[in-house]
C-alpha positions in Angstrom: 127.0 98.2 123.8 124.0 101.2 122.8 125.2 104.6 122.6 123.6 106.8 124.4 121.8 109.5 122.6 119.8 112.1 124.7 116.5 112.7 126.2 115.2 113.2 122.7 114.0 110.9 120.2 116.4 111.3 116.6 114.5 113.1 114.2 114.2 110.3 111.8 112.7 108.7 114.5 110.2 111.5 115.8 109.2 111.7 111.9 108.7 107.7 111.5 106.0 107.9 114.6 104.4 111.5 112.9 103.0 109.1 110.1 103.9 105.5 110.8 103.7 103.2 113.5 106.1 100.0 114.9 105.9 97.0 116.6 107.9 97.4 119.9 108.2 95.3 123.7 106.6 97.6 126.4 108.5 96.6 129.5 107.3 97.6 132.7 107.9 95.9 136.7 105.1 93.7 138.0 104.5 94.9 142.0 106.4 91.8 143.0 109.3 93.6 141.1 109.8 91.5 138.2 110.0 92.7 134.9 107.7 92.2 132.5 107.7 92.5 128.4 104.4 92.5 126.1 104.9 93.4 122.7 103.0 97.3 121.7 102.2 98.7 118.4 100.0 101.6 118.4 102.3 104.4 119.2 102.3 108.3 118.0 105.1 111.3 118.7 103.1 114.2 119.8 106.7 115.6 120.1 110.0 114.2 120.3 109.8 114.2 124.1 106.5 112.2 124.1 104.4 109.3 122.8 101.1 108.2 123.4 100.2 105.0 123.3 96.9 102.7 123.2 97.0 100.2 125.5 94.2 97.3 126.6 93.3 98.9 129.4 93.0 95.9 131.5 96.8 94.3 130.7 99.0 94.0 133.1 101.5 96.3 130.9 98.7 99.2 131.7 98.1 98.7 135.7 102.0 98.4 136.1 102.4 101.6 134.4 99.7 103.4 135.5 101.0 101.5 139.2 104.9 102.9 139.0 104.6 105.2 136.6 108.1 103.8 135.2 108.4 102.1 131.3 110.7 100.9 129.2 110.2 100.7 124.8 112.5 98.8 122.6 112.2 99.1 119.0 113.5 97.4 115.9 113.0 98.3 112.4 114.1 98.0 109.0 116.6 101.0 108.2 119.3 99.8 110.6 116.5 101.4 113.5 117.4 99.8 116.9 116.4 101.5 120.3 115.5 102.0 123.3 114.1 104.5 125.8 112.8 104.6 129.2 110.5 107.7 130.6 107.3 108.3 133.2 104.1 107.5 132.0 100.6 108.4 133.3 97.8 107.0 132.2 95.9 110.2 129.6 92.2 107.7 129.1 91.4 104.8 130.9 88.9 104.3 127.6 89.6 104.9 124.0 86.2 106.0 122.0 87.5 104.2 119.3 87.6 100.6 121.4 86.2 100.3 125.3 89.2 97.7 126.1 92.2 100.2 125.0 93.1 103.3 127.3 96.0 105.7 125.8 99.0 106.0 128.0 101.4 108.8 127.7 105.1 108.4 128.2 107.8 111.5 129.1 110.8 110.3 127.3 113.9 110.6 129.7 116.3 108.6 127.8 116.5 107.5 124.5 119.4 104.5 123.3 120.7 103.6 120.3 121.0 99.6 120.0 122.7 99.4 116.6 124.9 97.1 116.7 128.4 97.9 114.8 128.9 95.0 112.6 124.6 94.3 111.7 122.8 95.7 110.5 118.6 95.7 111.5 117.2 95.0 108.2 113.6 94.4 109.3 111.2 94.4 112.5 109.1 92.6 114.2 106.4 92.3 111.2 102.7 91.9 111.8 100.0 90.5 109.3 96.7 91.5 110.0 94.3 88.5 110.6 91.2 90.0 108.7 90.8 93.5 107.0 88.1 94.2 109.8 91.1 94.1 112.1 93.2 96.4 109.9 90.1 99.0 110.2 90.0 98.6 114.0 93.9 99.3 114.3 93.5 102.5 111.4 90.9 104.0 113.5 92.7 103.7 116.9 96.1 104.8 115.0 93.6 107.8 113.7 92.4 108.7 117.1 95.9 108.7 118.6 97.5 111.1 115.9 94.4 114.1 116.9 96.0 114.6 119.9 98.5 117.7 120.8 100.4 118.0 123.6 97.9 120.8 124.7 95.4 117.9 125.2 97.3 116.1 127.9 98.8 118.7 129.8 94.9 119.9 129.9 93.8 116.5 131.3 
């Protein structure tokens, strides 16, 4: 059973997303109220009550979101890192300059989880191997993009 933690991501947490990034399931509820998982890996912290996240703007995961304004993150990483949190999200850009097909969500954390288990330990994540280096570039540039914005940006918007 996850422990509860607050409304706040941890700060090792919040300082892994100020630099890093990690493969996650984005789970949000189709409008004929099933749920519906897709894994996510382009995520920043502007804080440690918010993320933003790039998103193909044409999923499913982005009209349910942008649709209920409701989503859910789970996470697993090396470091024993194991979590989950659900908060609002709004969509900040339908279109990404860095890729027409992405749009950047934002997501208000409400509630974060800890899903570390007491006896195992998370000793790596879902691991992703880039298919090309041209790929790699692509996913640098939209990671780049994401980190240059504040929290001053989206509350302008």
């Amino acid at each position: 059973m996850g422990k509860a933690l607050s409304e706040r991501l941890p700060a090792n947490i919040y300082n892994f997303f100020q630099s890093n990034t990690m493969t996650g399931v984005a789970s949000t509820i189709d409008d004929d109220d099933y749920p519906r998982g897709a894994p996510m890996s382009l995520f920043y912290a502007l804080d440690d009550r918010t993320l933003v996240m790039g998103t193909q703007n044409g999923s499913q995961t982005f009209k349910n979101a942008e649709r209920s304004g409701k989503i859910a993150l789970t996470f697993f990483n090396e470091g024993d890192i194991a979590f989950s949190l659900r908060g609002r999200v709004w969509v900040f850009k339908r279109t990404m300059e860095s890729s027409k097909y992405l749009g950047i969500l934002v997501v208000e954390i409400e509630a974060v989880k800890s899903d570390v288990a007491v006896d195992v330990e998370v000793s790596e994540g879902i691991k992703i191997k880039y298919r090309s280096p041209k790929w790699e570039d692509f996913i640098n540039r939209v990671l780049k993009e994401l980190r240059r914005y504040t929290l001053n940006d989206i509350r302008d918007n």
